[in-house]
C-alpha positions as a printed NumPy array, in Angstrom:
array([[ 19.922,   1.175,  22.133],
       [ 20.881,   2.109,  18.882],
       [ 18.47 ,   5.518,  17.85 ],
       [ 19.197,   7.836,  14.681],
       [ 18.679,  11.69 ,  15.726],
       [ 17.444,  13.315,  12.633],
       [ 18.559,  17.391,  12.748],
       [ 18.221,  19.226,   9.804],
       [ 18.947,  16.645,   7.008],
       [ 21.985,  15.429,   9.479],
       [ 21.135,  11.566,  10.822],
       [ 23.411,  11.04 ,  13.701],
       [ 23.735,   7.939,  15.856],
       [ 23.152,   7.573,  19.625],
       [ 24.302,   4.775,  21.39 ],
       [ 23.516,   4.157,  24.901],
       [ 24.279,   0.643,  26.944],
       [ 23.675,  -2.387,  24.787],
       [ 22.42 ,   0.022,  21.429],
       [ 19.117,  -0.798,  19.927],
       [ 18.078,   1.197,  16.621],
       [ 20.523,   0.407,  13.853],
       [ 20.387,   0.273,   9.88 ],
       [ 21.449,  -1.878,   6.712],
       [ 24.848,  -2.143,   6.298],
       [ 26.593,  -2.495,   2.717],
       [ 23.242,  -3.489,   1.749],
       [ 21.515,  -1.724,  -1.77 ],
       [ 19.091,   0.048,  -2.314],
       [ 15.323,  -1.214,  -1.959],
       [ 13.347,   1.215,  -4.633],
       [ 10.075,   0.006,  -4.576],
       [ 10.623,  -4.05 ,  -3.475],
       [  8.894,  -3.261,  -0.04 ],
       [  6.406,  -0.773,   0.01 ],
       [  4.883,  -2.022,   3.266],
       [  8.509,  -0.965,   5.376],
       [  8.125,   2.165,   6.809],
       [ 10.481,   4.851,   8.365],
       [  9.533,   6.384,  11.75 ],
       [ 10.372,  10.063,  13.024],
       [  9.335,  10.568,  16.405],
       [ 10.386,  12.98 ,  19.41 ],
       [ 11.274,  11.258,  23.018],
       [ 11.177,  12.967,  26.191],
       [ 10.876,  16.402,  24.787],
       [ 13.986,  15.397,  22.497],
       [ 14.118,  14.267,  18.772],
       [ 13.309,  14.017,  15.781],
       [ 14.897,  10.096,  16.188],
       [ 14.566,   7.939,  13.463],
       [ 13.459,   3.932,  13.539],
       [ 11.872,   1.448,  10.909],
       [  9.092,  -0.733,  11.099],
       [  6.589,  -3.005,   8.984],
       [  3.047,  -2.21 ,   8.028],
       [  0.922,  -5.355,   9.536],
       [ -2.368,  -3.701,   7.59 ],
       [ -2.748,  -0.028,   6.436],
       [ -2.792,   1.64 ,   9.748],
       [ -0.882,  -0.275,  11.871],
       [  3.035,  -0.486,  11.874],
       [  4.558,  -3.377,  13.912],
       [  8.567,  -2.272,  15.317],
       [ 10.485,  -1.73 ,  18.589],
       [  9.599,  -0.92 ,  21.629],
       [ 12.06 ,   1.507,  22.307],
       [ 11.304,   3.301,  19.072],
       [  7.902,   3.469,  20.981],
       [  8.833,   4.817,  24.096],
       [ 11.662,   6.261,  26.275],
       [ 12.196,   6.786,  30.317],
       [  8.957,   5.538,  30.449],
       [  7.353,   7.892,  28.62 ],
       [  5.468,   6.964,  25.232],
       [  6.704,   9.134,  22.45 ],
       [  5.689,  12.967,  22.827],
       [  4.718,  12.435,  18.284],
       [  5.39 ,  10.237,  15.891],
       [  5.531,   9.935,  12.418],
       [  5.729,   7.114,   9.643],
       [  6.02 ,   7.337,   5.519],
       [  6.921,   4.504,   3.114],
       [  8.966,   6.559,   0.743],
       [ 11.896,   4.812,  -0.5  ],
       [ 13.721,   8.358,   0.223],
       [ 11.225,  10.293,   2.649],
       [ 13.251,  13.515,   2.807],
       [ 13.943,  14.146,  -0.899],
       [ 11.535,  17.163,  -1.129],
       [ 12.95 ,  19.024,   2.45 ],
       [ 13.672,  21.909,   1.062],
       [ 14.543,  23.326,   4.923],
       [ 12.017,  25.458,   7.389],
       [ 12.424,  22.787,  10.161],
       [ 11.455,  19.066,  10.289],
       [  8.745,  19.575,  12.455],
       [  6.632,  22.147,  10.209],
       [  7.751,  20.014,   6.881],
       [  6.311,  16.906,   8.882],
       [  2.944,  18.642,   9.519],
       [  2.412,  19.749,   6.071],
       [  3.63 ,  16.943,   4.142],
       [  1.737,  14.257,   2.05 ],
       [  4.527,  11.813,   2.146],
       [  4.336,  11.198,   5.873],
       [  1.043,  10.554,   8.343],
       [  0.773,  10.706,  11.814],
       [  0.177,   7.917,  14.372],
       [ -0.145,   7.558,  18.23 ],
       [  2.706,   4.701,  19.47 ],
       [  2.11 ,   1.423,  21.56 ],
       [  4.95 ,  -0.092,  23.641],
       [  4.68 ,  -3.338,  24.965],
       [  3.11 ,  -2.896,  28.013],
       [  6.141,  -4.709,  30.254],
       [  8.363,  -2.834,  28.47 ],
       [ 10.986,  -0.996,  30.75 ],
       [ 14.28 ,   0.344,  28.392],
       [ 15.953,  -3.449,  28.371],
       [ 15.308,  -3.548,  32.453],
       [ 14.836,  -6.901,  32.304],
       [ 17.503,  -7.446,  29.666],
       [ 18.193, -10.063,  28.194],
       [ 14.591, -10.865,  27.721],
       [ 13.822,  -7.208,  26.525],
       [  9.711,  -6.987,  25.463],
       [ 10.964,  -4.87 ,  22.189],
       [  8.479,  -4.695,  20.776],
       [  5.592,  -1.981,  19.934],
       [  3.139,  -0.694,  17.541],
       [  1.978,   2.817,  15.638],
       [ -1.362,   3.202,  15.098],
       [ -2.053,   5.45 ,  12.342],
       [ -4.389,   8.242,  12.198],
       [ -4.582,   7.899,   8.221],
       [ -4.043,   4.523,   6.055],
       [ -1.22 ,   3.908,   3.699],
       [ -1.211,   2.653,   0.147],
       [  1.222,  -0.249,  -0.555],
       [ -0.669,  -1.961,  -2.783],
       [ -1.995,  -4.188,  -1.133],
       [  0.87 ,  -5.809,  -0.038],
       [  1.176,  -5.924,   4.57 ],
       [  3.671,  -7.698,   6.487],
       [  2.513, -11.349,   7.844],
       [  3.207, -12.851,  11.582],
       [  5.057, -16.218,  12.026],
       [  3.626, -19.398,  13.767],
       [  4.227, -19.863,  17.455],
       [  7.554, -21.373,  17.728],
       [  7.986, -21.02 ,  14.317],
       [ 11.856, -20.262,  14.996],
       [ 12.262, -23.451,  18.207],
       [ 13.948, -25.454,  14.912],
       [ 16.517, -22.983,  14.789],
       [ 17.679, -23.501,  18.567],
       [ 21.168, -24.925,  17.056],
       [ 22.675, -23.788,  14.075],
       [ 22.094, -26.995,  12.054],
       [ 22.004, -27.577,   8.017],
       [ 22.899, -25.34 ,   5.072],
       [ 22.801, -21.837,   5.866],
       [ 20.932, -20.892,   3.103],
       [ 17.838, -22.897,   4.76 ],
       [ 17.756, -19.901,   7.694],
       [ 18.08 , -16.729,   5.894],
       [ 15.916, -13.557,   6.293],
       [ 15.757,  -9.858,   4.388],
       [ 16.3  ,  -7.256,   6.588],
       [ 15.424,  -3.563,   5.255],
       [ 15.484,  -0.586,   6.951],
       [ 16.372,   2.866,   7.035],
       [ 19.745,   4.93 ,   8.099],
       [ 23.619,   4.531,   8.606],
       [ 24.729,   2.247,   6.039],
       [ 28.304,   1.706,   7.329],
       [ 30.616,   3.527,  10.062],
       [ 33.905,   2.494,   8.873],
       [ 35.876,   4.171,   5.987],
       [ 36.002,   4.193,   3.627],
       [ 32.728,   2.449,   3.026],
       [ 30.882,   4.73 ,   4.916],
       [ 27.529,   6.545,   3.922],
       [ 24.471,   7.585,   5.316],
       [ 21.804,   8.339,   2.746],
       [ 18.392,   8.17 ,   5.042],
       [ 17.309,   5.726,   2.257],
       [ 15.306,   2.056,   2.547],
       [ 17.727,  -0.275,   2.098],
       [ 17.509,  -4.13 ,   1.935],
       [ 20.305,  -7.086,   2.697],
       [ 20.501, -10.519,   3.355],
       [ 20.952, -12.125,   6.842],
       [ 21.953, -15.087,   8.173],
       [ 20.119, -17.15 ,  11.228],
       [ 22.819, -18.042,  13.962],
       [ 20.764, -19.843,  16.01 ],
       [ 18.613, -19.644,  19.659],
       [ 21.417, -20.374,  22.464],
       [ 20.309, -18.635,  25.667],
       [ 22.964, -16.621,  26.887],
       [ 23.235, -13.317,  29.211],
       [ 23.242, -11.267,  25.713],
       [ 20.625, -13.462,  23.92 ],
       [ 17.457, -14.322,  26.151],
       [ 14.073, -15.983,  25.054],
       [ 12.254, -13.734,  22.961],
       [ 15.451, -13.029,  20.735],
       [ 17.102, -14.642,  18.106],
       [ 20.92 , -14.001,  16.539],
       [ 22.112, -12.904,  13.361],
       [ 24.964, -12.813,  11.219],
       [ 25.78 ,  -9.079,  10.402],
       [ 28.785,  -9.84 ,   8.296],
       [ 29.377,  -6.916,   5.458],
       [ 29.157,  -7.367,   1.73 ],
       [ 30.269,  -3.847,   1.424],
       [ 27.558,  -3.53 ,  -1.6  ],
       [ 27.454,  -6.979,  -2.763],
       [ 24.322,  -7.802,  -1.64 ],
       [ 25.239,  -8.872,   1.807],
       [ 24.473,  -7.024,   4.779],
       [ 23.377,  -6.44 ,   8.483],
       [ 21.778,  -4.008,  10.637],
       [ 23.114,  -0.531,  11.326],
       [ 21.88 ,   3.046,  13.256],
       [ 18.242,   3.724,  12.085],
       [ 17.064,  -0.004,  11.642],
       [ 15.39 ,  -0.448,  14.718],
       [ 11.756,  -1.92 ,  14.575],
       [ 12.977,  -3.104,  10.724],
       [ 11.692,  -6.738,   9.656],
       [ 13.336,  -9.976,   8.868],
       [ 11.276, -11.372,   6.4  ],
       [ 11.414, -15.059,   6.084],
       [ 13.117, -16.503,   3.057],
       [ 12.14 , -19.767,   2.241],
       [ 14.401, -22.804,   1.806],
       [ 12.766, -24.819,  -0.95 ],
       [ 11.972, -21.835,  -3.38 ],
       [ 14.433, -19.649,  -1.951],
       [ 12.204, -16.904,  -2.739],
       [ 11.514, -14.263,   0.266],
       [  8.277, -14.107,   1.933],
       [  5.978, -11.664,   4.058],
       [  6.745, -13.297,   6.635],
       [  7.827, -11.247,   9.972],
       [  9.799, -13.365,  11.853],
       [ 11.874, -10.787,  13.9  ],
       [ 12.428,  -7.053,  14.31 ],
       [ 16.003,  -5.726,  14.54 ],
       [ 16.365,  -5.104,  18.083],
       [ 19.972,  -4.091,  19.424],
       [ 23.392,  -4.998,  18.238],
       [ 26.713,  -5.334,  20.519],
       [ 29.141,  -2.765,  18.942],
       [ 29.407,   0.514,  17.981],
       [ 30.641,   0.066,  14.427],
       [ 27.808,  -2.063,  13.114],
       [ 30.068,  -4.834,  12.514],
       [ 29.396,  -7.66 ,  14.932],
       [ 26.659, -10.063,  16.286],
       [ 23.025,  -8.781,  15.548],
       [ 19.886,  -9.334,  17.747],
       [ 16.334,  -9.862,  16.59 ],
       [ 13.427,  -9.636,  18.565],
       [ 11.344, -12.715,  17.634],
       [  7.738, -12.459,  16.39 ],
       [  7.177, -16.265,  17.004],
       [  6.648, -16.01 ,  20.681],
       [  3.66 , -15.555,  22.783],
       [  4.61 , -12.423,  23.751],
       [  5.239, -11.018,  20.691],
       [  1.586, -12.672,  19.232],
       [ -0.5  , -11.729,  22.254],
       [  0.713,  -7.92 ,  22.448],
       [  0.023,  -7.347,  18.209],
       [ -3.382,  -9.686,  18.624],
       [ -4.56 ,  -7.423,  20.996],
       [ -3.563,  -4.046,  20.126],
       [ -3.207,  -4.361,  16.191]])
């Protein structure tokens, strides 16, 4: 699981067995393109503040990971969202927790894991997935993230045709790099392009998960997933117009390195687990 521990106006990565929570990598800067991506700070098992991302269905409910959700079984102790581009630009120090509490910029929510799941337990088929439901709305102007079809991804099992006809935008907050000397870590929303590698079933890539590419444009526009992404979309971009959509069709889920440079995986939206749990909670 790949977390970011936010202390003081540090952000330092955790990574524990197979590393969910991650952010873009030599990606650029999002501004204002997605107001309805959010950042999470939450606190864990007496232990935080941890950082994740995560995607505004409607404006009180924020679909992202399960383990940004919950940890050692225990849902988070508090959590906290805000769709700032840059969400700690007016910390001016005092502590996280009282600048939290008194802040306009970020609103509180009470977390939903997925209720099967179990830190990766039952990994490769992980149930990372869970939701934030806010105890005040947020303004994004009217623009909310939007669920696939079922099986929406099934034509993807191979990787067949151009690769420009399965490509998503991932965004998300946190680490943009970990290798010098391109690193830099600017607890920003950032926004790259990603590849779809296809469905295989494998003993790192079960049923409710899809791969992708996390090759690094080092600032050109390419880009992959990083420390902090967690819970961050993959909004579909479509093949004919080539323009990108609202379309959720996976949440960054866990990667299989340490220096956010190698394989990505995604947990897919298009399932029936994925559909059932945000039907019925969201």
């Amino acid at each position: 699981m790949r977390r970011t521990l936010i202390t003081s106006l540090a952000v330092l990565g955790l990574v524990a067995g197979t590393a969910p929570a991650q952010a873009i990598t030599w990606g650029q800067p999002d501004g204002d393109d997605h107001p309805h991506v959010v950042t999470l700070l939450f606190v864990q098992e007496g232990e935080g503040y941890y950082s994740c991302t995560g995607t505004l269905l409607d404006p009180d409910t924020v679909l992202t990971a399960g383990h940004c959700t919950e940890g050692g079984g225990q849902v988070n102790d508090e959590t906290w969202v805000s769709n700032d581009p840059d969400p700690l630009a007016d910390y001016a120090g005092g502590g996280i927790a009282a600048y939290l509490a008194s802040s306009e910029h970020w609103v509180q929510g009470q977390a939903i894991p997925h209720p099967a799941y179990d830190d990766y337990a039952a990994f490769p088929d992980t149930y990372d997935i869970g939701l934030v439901d806010l105890d005040e709305p947020i303004e994004t102007g009217g623009i909310y993230g939007t669920l696939p079809d079922l099986n929406f991804l099934e034509q993807y099992m191979t990787r067949k045709g151009k690769t420009t006809n399965r490509q998503v935008t991932v965004v998300g907050y946190g680490q943009q790099g970990t290798i010098p000397a391109f690193a830099q870590d600017d607890y920003e929303r950032y926004q790259g392009t990603a590849t779809i590698m296809g469905l295989s079933r494998s003993s790192w890539q079960g049923t409710q998960t899809v791969q992708t590419s996390n090759t690094p444009g080092k600032g050109n526009g390419s880009g992959g997933t990083c420390f902090g992404d967690s819970g961050g979309p993959a909004f579909w971009i479509d093949p004919v117009t080539g323009e990108e959509t609202t379309t959720v069709v996976a949440i960054t889920s866990y990667g299989i390195t340490g220096q956010c440079a190698g394989t990505d995986f995604l947990f897919r939206t298009d399932t029936a687990v994925a559909l059932d749990f945000v039907n019925a909670y969201a």
